[in-house]
N, C-alpha and C positions, 0 to 999 in steps of 0.2 A: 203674894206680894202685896206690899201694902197701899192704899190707893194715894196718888200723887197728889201734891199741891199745884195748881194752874198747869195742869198737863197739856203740851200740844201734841199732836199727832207728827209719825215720825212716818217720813217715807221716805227709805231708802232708793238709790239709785239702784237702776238692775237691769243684768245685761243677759244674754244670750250665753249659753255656755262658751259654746268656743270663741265669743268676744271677749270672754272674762278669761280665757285661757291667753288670747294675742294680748289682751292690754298687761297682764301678769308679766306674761314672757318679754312683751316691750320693755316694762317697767324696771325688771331684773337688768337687762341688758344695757338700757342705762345706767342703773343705779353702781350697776358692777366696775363703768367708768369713773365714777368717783373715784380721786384719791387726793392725800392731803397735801399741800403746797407748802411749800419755804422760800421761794423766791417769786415774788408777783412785781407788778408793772406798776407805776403809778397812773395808770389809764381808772378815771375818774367813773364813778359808779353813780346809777341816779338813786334818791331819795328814795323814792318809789318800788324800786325795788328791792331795798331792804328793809323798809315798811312793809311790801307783804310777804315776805321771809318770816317776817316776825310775825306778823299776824298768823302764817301758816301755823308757828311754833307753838303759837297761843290757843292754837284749836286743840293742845294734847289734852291726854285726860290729868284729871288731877286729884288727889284726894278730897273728899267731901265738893270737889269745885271750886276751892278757896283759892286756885291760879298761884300759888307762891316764888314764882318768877319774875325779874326784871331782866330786862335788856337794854342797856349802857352802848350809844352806840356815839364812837367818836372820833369827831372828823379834824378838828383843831390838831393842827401841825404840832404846835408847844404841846398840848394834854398828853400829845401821843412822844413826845421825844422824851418829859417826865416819866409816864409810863414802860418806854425801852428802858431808860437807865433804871429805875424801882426794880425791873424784873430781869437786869442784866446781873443788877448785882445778886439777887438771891439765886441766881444762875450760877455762876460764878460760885459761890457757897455750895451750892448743890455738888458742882463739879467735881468742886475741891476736898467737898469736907462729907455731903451729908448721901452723896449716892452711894450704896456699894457697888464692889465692882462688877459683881454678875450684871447687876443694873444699868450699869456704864458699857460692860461689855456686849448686852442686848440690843442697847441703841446705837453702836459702831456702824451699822448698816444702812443707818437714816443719815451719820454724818452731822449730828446737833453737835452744838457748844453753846458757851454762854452767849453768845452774841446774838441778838435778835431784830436786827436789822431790819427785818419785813414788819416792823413796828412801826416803822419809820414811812416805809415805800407804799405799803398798804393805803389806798385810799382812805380805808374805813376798818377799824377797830371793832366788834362786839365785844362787851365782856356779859356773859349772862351771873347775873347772882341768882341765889336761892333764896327765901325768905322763909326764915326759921319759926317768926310767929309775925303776928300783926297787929296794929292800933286801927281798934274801931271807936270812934266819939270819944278816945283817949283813954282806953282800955285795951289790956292786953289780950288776944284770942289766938290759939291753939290756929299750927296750920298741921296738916295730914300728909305721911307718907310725902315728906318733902324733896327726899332723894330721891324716888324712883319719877313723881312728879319731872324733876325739872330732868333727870336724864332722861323721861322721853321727850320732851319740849326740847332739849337740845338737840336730838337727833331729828327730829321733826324739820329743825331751823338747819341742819347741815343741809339733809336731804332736799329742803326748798330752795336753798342755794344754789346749789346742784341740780336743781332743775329746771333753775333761771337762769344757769350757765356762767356763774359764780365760781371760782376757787376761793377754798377756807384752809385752817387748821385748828384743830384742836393745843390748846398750847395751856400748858397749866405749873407756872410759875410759882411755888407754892414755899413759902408762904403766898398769900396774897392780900392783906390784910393792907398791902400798899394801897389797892383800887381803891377800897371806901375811902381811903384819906386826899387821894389825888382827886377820884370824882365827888366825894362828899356826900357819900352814899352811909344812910343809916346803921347802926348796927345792929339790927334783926336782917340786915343782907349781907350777906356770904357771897365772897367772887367763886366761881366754881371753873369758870373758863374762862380765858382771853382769846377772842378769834379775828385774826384778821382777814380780812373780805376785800374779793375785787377778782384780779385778771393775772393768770402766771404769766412771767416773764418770759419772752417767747427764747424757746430755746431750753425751759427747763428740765431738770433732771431729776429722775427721781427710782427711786430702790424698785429693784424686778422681783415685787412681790407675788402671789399666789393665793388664791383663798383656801381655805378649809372646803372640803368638797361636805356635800350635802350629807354623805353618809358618815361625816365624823361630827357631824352637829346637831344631826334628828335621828331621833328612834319613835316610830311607832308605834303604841301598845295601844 
């Protein structure tokens, strides 16, 4: 390996096996209660805690280190009532024109349409973009493996949500080419997700899903 530049020493944290077995098994048994929301509360969220949601996000790894993520996060009533209609209407479109039906017929179970509502009620909006390349001193440079990047930064930021005790969704209105024009975001960024953040609406309902058991997702050799 080749010798580092300004290296500091790394010391991991470390536990006791069978603590590292409880906090696994704890961790799973949470993480297994996540699931994604469509109707939330407008019970207000602090700052604070969607600051380090994001910071958690920002700790993924990323190609060369070049971070090629933004987090768009928006509170303004009007931004967000622009933003339902932009992505009602390409909804709408999808519905009508651009899903197939098996596609249509797979989400029957979730109960979507175009209507997006929790746009509206949502305290707090993220939209995460990806950033394809970058201006340094007003040149352009190369960013690295920028999809696998920000999809773990985004799952990073579900997960931190979820364990701040946050309800989210993944919601991907596509086109989305609306967000840079509504928030005024560059074009070297790419909206990848729209998520809205905060507190389900008590009383919600939601699909009596199942996961994939362990033996249908690992083998190993």
């Amino acid at each position: 390996m080749k010798t580092l530049d300004n290296p500091i020493t790394y010391v991991p944290p470390t536990f006791p096996p069978e603590e590292m077995l409880r906090r696994a098994t704890e961790y799973f048994a949470y993480a297994d209660k996540r699931r994604s929301v469509r109707e939330f509360s407008d019970r207000e969220v602090s700052d604070d805690l969607l600051d380090l949601a994001i910071q958690t996000a920002s700790t993924a790894p990323s190609g060369a280190h070049k971070q090629p993520w933004f987090f768009a996060v928006v509170r303004d009533p009007d931004i967000k009532h622009k933003i339902r209609l932009a992505a009602e209407h390409e909804e709408t479109l999808n519905y009508q024109q651009r899903f197939p039906q098996d596609w249509k017929d797979d989400l029957a179970i979730f109960g979507t349409d175009e209507v997006k509502e929790y746009i509206d009620i949502a305290p707090a909006i993220i939209v995460v973009f990806k950033e394809n390349y970058r201006f340094v001193d007003g040149r352009r440079e190369k960013n690295y493996y920028v999809n696998e990047s920000v999809g773990i930064a985004a799952g990073m930021l579900i997960a931190a949500l979820h364990h701040a005790g946050l309800q989210t969704l993944t919601h991907t209105p596509n086109p989305m080419a609306f967000l840079n024009e509504i928030l005024e975001r560059p074009k070297n960024e790419v909206p990848v997700l729209l998520m809205p953040v905060g507190y389900a609406k008590e009383g919600t309902q939601v699909p009596d899903l199942t996961r994939k058991p362990i033996e249908a997702i690992r083998k190993v050799y």
